[in-house]
PDB file of N, CA, C, O and CB in Angstrom:
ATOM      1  N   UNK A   1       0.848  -1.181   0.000  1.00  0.00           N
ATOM      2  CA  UNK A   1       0.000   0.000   0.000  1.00  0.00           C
ATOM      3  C   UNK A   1       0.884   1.231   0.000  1.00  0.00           C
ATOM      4  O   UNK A   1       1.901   1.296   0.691  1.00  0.00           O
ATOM      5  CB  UNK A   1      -0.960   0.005   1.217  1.00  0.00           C
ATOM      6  N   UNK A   2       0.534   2.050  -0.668  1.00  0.00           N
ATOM      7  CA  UNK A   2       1.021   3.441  -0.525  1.00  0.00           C
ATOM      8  C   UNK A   2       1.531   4.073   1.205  1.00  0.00           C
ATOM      9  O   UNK A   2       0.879   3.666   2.166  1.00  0.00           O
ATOM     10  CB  UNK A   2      -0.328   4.339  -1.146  1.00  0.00           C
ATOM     11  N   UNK A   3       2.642   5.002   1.419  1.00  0.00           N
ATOM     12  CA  UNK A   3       3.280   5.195   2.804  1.00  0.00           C
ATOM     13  C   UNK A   3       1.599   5.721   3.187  1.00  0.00           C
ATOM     14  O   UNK A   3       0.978   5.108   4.055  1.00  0.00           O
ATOM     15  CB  UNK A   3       4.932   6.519   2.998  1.00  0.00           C
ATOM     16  N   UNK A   4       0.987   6.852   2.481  1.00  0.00           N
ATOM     17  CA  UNK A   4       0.271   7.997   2.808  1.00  0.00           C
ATOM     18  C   UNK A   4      -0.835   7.820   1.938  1.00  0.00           C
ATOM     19  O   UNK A   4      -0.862   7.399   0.782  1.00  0.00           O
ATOM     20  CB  UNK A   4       1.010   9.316   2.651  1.00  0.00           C
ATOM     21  N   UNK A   5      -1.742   8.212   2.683  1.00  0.00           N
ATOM     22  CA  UNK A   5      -3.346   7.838   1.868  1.00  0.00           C
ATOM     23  C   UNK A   5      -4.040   8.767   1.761  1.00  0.00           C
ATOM     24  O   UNK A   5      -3.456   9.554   2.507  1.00  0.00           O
ATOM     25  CB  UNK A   5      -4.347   6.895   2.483  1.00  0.00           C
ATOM     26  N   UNK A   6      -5.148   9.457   1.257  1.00  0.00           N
ATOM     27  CA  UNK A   6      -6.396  10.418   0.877  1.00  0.00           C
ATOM     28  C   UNK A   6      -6.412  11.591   0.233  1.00  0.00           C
ATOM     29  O   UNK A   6      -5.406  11.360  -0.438  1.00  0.00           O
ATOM     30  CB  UNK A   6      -6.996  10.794   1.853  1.00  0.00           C
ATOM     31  N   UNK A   7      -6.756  12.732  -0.133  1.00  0.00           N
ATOM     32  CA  UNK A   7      -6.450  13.613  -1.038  1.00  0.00           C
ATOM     33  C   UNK A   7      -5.597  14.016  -1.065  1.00  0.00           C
ATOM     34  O   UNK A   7      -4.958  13.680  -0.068  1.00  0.00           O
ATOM     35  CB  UNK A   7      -6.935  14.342  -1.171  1.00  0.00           C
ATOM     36  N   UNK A   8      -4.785  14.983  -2.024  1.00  0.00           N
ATOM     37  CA  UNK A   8      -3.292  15.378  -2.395  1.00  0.00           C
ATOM     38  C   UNK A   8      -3.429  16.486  -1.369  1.00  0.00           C
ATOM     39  O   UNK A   8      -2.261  16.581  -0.992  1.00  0.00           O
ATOM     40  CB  UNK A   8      -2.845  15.865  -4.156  1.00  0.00           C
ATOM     41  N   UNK A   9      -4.094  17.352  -0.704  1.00  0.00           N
ATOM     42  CA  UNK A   9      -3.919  17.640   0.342  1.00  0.00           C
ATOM     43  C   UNK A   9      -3.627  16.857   1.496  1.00  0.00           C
ATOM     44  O   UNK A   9      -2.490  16.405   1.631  1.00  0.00           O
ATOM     45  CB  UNK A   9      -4.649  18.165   0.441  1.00  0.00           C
ATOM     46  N   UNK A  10      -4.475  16.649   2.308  1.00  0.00           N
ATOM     47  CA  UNK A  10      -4.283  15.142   3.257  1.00  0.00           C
ATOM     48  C   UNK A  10      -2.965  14.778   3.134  1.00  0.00           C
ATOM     49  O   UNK A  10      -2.203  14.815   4.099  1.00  0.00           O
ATOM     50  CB  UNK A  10      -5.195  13.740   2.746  1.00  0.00           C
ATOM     51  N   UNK A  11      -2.458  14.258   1.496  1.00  0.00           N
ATOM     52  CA  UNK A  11      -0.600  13.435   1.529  1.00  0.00           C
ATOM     53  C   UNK A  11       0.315  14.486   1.660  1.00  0.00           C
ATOM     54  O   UNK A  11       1.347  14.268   2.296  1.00  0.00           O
ATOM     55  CB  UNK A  11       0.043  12.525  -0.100  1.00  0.00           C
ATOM     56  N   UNK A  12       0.096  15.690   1.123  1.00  0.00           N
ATOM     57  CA  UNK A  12       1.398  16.593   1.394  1.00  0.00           C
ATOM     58  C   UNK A  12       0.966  16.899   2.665  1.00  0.00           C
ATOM     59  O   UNK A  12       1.956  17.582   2.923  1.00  0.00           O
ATOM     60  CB  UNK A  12       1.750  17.973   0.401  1.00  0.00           C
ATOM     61  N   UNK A  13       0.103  16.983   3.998  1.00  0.00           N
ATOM     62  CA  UNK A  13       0.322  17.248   5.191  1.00  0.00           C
ATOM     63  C   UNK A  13       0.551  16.717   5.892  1.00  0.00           C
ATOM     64  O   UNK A  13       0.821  17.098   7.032  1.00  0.00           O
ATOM     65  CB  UNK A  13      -0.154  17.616   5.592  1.00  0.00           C
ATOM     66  N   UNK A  14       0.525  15.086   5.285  1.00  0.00           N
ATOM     67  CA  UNK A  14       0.959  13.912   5.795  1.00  0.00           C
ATOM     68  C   UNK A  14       2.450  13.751   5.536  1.00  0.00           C
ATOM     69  O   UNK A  14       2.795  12.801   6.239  1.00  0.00           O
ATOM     70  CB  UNK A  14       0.175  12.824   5.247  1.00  0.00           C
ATOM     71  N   UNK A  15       3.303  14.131   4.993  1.00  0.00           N
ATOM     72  CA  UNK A  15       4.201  14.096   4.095  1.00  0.00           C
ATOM     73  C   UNK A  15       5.050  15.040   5.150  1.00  0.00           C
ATOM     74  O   UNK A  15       6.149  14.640   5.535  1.00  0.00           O
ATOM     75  CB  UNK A  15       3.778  14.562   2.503  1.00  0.00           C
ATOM     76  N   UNK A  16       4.565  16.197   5.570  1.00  0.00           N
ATOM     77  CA  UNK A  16       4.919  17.301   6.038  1.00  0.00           C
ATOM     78  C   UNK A  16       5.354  17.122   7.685  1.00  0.00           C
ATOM     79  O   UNK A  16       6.377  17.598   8.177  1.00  0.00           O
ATOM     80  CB  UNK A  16       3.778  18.247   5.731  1.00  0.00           C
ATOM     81  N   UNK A  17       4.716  16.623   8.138  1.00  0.00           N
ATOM     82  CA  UNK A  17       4.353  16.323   9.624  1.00  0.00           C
ATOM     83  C   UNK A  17       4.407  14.494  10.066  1.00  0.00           C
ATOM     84  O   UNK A  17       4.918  14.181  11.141  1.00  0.00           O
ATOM     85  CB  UNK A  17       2.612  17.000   9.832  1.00  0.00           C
ATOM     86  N   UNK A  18       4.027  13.769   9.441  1.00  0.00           N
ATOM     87  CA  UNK A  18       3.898  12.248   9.722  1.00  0.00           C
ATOM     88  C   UNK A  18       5.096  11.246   9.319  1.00  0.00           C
ATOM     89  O   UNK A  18       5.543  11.059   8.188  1.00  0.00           O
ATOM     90  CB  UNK A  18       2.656  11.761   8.963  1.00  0.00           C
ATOM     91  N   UNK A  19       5.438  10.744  10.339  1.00  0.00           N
ATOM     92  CA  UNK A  19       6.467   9.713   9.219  1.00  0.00           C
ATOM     93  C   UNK A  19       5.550   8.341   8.897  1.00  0.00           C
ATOM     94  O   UNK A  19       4.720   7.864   9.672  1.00  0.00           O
ATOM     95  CB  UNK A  19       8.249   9.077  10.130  1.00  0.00           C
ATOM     96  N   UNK A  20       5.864   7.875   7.700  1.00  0.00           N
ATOM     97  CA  UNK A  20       5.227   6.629   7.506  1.00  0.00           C
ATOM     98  C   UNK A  20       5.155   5.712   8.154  1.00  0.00           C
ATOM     99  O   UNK A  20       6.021   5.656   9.027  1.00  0.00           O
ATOM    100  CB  UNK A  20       5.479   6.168   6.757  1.00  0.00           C
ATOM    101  N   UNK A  21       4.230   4.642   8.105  1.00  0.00           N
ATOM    102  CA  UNK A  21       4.268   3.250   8.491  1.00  0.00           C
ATOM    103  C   UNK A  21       5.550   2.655   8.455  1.00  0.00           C
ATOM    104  O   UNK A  21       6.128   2.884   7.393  1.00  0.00           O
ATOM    105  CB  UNK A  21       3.434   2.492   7.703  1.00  0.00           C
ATOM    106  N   UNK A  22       6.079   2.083   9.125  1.00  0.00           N
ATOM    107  CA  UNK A  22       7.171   0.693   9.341  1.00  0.00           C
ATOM    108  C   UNK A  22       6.371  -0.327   8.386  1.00  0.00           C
ATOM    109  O   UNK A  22       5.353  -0.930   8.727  1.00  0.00           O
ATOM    110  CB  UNK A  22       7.322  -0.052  11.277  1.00  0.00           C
ATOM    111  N   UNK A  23       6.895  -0.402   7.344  1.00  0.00           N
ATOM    112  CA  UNK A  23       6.457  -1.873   6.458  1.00  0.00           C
ATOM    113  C   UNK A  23       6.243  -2.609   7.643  1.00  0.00           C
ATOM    114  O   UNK A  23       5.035  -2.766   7.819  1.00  0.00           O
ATOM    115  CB  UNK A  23       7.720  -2.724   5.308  1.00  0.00           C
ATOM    116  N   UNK A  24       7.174  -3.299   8.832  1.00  0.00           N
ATOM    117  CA  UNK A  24       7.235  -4.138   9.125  1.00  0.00           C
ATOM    118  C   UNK A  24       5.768  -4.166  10.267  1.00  0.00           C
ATOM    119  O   UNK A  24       5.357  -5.245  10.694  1.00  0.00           O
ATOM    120  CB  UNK A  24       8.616  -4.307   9.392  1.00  0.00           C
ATOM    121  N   UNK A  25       5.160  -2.952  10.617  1.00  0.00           N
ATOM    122  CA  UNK A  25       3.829  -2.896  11.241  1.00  0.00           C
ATOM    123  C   UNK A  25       2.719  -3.770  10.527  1.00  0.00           C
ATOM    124  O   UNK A  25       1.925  -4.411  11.217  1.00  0.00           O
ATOM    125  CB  UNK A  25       3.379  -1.436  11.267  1.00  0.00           C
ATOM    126  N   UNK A  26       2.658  -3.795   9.023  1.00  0.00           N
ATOM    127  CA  UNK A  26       1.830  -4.036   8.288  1.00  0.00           C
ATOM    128  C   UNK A  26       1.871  -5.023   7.412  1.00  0.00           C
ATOM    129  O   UNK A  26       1.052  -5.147   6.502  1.00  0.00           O
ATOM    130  CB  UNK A  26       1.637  -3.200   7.862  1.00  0.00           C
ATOM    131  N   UNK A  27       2.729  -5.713   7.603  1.00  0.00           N
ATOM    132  CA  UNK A  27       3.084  -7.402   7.295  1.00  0.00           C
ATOM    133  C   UNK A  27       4.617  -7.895   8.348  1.00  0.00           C
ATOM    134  O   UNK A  27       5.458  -7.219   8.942  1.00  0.00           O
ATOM    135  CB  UNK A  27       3.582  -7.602   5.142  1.00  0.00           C
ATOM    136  N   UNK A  28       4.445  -9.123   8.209  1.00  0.00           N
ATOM    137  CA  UNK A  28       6.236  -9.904   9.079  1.00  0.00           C
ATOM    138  C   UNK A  28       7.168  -9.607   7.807  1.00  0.00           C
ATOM    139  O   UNK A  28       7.214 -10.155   6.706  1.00  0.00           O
ATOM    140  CB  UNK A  28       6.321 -12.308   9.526  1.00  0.00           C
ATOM    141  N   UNK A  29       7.969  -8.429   8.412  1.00  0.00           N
ATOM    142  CA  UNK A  29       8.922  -8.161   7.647  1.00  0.00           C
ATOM    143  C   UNK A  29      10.106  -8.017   8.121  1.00  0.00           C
ATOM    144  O   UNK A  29       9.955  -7.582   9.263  1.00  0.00           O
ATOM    145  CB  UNK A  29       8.684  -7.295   7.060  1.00  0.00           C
ATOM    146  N   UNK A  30      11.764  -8.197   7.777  1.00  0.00           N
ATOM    147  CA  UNK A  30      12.553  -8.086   8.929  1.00  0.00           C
ATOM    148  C   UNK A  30      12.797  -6.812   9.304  1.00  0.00           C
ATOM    149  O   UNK A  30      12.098  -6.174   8.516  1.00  0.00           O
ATOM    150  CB  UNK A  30      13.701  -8.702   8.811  1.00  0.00           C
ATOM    151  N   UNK A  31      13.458  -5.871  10.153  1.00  0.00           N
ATOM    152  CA  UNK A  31      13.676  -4.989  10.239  1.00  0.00           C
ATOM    153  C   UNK A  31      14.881  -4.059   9.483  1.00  0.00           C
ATOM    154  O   UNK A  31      15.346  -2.967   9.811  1.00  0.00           O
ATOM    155  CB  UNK A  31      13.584  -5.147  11.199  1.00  0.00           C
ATOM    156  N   UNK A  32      15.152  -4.842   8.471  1.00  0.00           N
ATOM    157  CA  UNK A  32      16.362  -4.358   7.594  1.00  0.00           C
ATOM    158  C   UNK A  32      15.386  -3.407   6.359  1.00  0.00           C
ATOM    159  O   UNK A  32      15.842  -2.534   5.622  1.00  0.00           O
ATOM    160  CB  UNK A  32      17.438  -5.965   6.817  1.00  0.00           C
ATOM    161  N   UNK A  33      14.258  -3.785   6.407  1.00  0.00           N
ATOM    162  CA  UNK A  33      13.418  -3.748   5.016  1.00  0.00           C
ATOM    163  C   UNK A  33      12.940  -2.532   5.599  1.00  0.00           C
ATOM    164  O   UNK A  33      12.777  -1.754   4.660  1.00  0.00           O
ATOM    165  CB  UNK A  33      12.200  -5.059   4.495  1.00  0.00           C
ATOM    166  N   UNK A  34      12.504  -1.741   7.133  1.00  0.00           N
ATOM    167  CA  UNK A  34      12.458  -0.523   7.656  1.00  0.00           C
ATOM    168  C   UNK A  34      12.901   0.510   7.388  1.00  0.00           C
ATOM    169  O   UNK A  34      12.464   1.614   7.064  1.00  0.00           O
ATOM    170  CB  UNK A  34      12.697  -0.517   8.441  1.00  0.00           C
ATOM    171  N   UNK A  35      14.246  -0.142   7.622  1.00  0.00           N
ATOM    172  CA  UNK A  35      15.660   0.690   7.594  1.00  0.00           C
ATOM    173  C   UNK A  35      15.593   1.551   6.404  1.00  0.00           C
ATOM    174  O   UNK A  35      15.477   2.776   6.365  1.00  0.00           O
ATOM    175  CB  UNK A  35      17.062  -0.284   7.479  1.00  0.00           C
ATOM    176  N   UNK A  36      15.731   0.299   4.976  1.00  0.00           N
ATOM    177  CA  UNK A  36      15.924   0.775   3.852  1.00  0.00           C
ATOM    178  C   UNK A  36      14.515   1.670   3.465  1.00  0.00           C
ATOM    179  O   UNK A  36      14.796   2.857   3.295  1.00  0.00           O
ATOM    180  CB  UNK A  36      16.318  -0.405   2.932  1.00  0.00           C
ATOM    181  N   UNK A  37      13.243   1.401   3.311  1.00  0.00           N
ATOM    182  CA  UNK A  37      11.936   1.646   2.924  1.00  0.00           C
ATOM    183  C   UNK A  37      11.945   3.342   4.104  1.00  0.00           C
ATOM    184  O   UNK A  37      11.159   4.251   3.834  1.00  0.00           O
ATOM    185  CB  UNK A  37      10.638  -0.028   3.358  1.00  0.00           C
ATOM    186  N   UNK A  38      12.494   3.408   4.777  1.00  0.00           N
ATOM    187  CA  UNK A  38      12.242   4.657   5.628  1.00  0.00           C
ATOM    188  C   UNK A  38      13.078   5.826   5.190  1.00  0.00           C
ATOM    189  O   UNK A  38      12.754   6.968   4.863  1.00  0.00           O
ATOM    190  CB  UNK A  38      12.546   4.383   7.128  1.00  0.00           C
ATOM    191  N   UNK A  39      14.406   5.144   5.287  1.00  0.00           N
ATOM    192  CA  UNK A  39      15.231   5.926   4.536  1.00  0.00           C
ATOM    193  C   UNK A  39      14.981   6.888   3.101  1.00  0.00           C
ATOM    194  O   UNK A  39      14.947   8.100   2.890  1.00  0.00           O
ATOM    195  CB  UNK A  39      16.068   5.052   4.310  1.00  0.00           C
ATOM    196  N   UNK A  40      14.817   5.585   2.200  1.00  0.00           N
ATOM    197  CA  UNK A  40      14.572   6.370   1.143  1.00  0.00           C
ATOM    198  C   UNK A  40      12.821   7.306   1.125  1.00  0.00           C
ATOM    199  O   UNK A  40      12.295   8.061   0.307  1.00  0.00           O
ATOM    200  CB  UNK A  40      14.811   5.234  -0.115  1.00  0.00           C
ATOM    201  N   UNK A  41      12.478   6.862   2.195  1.00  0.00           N
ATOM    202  CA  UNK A  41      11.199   8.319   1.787  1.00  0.00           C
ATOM    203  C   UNK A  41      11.265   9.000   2.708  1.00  0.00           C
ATOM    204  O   UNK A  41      10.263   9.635   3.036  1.00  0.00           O
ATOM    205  CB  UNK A  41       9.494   8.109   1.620  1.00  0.00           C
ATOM    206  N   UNK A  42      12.587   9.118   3.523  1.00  0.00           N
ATOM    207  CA  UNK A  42      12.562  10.447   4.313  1.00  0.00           C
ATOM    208  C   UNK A  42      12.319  12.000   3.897  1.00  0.00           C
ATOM    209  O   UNK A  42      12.863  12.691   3.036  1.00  0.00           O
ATOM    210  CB  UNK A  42      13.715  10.480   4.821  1.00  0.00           C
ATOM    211  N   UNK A  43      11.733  12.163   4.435  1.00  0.00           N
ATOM    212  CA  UNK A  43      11.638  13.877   4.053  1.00  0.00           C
ATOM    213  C   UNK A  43      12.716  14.463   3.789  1.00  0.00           C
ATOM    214  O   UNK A  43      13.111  14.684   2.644  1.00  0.00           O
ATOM    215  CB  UNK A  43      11.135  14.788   5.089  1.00  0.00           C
ATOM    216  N   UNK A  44      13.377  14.813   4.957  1.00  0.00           N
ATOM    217  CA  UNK A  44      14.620  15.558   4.699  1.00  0.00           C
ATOM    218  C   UNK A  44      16.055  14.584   3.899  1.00  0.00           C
ATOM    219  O   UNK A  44      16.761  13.626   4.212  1.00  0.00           O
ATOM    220  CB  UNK A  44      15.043  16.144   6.314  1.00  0.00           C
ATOM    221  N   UNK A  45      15.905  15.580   2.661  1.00  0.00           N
ATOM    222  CA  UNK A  45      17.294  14.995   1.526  1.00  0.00           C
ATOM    223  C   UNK A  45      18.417  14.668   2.124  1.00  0.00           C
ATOM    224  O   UNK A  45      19.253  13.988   1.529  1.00  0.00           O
ATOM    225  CB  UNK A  45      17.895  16.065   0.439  1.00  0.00           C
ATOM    226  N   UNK A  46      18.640  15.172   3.595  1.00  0.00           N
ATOM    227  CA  UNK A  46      20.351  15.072   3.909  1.00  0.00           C
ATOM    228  C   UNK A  46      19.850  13.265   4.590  1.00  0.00           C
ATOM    229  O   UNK A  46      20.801  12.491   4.481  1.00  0.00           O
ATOM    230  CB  UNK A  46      21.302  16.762   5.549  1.00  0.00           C
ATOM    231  N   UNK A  47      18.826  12.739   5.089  1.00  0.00           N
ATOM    232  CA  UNK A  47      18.215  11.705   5.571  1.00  0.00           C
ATOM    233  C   UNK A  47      18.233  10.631   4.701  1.00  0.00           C
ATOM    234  O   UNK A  47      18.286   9.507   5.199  1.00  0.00           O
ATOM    235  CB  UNK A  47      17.032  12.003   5.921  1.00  0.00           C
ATOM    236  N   UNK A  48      18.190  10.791   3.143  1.00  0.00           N
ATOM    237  CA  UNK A  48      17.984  10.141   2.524  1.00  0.00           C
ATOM    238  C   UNK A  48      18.866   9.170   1.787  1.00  0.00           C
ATOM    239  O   UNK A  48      19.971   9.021   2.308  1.00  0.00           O
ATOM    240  CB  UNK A  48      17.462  10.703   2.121  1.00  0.00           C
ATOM    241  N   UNK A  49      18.655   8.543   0.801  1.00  0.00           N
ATOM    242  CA  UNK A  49      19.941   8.252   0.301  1.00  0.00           C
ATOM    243  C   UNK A  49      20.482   8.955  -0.705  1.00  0.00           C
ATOM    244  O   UNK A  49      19.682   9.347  -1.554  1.00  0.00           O
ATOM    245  CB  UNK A  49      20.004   7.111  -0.057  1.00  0.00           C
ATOM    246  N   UNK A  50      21.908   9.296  -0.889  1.00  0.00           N
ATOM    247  CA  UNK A  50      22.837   9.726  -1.926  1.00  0.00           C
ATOM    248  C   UNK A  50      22.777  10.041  -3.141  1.00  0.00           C
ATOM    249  O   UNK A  50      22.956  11.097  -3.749  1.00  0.00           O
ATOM    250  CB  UNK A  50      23.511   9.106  -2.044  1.00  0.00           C
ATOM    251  N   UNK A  51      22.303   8.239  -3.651  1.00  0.00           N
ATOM    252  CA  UNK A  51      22.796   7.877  -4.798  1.00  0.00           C
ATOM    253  C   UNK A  51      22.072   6.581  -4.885  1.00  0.00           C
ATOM    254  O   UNK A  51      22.263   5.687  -4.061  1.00  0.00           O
ATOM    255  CB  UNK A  51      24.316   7.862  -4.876  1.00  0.00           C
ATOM    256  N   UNK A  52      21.157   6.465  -5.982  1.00  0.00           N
ATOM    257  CA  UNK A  52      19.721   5.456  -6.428  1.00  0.00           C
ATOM    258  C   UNK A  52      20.970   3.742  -5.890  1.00  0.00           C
ATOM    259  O   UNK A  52      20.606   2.690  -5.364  1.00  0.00           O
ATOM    260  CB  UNK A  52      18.992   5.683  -9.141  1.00  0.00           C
ATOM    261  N   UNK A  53      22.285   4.143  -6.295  1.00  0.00           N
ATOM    262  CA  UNK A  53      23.497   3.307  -6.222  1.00  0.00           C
ATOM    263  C   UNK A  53      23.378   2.158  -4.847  1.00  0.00           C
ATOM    264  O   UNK A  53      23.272   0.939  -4.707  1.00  0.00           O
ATOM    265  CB  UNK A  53      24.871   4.429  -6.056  1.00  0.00           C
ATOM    266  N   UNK A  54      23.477   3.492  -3.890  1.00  0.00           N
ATOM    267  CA  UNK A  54      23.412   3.024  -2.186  1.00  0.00           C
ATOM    268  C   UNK A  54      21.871   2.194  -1.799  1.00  0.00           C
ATOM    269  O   UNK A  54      21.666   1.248  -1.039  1.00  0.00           O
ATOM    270  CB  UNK A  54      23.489   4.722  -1.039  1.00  0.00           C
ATOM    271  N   UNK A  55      21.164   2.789  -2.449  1.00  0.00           N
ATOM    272  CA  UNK A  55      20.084   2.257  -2.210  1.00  0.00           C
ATOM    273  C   UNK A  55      19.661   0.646  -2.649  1.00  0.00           C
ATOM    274  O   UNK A  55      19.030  -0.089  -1.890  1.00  0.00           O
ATOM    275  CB  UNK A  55      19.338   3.161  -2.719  1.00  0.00           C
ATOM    276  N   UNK A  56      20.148   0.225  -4.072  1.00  0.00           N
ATOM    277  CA  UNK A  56      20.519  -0.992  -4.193  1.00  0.00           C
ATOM    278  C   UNK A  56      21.529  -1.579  -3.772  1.00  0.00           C
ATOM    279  O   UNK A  56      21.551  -2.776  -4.057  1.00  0.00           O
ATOM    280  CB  UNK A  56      20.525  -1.203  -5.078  1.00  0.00           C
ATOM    281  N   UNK A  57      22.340  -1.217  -3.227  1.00  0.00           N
ATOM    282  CA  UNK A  57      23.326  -2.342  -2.094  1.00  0.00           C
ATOM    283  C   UNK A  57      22.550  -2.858  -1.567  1.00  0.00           C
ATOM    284  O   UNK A  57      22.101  -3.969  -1.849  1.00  0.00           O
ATOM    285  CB  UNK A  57      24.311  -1.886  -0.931  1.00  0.00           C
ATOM    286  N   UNK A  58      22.018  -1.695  -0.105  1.00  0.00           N
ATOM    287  CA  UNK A  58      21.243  -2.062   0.503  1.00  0.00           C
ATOM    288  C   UNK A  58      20.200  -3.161   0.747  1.00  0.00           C
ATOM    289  O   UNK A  58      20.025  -3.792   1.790  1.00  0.00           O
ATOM    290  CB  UNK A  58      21.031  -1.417   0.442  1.00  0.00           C
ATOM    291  N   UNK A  59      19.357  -3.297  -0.738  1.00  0.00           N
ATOM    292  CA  UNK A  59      18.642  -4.345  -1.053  1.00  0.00           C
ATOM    293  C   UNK A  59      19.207  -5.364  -1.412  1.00  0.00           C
ATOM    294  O   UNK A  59      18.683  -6.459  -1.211  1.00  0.00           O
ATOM    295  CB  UNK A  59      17.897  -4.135  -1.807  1.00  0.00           C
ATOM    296  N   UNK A  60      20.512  -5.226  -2.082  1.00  0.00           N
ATOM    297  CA  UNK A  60      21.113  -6.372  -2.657  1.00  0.00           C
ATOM    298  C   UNK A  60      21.796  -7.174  -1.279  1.00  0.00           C
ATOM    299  O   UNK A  60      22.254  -8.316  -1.247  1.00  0.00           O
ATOM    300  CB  UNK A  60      22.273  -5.877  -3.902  1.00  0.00           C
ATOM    301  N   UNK A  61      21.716  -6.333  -0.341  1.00  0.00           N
ATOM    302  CA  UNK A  61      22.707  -7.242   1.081  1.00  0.00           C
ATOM    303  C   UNK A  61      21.432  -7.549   1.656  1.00  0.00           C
ATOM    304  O   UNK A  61      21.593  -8.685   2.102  1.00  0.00           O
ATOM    305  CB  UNK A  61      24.011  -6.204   2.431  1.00  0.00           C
ATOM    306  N   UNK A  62      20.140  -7.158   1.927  1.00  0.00           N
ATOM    307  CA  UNK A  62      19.041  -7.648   2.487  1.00  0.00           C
ATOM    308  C   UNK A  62      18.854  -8.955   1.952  1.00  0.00           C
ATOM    309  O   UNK A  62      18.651  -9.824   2.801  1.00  0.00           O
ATOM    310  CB  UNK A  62      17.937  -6.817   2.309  1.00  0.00           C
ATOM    311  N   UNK A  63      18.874  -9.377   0.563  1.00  0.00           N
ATOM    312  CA  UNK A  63      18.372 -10.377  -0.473  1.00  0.00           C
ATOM    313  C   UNK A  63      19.269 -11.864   0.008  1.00  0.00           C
ATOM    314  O   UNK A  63      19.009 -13.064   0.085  1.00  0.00           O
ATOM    315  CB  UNK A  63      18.779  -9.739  -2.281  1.00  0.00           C
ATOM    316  N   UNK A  64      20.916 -10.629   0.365  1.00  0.00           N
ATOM    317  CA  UNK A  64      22.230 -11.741   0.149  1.00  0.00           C
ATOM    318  C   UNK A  64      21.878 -12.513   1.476  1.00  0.00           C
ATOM    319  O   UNK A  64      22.224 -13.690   1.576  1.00  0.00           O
ATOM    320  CB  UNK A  64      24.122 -10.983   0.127  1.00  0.00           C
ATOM    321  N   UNK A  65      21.044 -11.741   2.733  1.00  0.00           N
ATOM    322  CA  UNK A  65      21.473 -12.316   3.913  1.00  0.00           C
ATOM    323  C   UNK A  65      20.080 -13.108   4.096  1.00  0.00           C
ATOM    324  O   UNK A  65      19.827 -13.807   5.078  1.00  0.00           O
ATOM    325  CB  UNK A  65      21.986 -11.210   5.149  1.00  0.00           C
ATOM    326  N   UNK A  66      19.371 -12.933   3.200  1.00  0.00           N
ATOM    327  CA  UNK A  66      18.008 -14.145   3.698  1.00  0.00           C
ATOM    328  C   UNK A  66      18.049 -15.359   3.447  1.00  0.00           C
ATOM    329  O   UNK A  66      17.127 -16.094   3.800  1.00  0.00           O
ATOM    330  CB  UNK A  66      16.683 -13.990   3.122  1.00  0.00           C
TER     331      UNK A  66
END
């Protein structure tokens, strides 16, 4: 499901003020899949990731260690 739900108002104030769901609240997920899924939709850019690059490691070492 989408982080943020209901009109494009509603998501940018949600967006603004709320941090998303923990995937792992809303199915058994490990907590590595948090990490990464939070990261990249952090609000603030310095929070986020780098480089689209870092962001597939990330997944690629989640994948390597299951």
């Amino acid at each position: 499901r989408p982080p943020y739900e209901g009109s494009s108002f509603e998501i940018m104030d949600q967006i603004k003020n709320d941090d998303p769901t923990p995937p792992s609240e809303l199915a058994e997920l490990p907590p590595k899949v948090d990490d990464i899924l939070l990261t990249a939709l952090a609000t603030d850019k310095q929070d986020r990731y780098e480089d689209v690059l870092l962001l597939r490691n990330d997944i690629q070492d989640l994948f390597d260690s299951l």
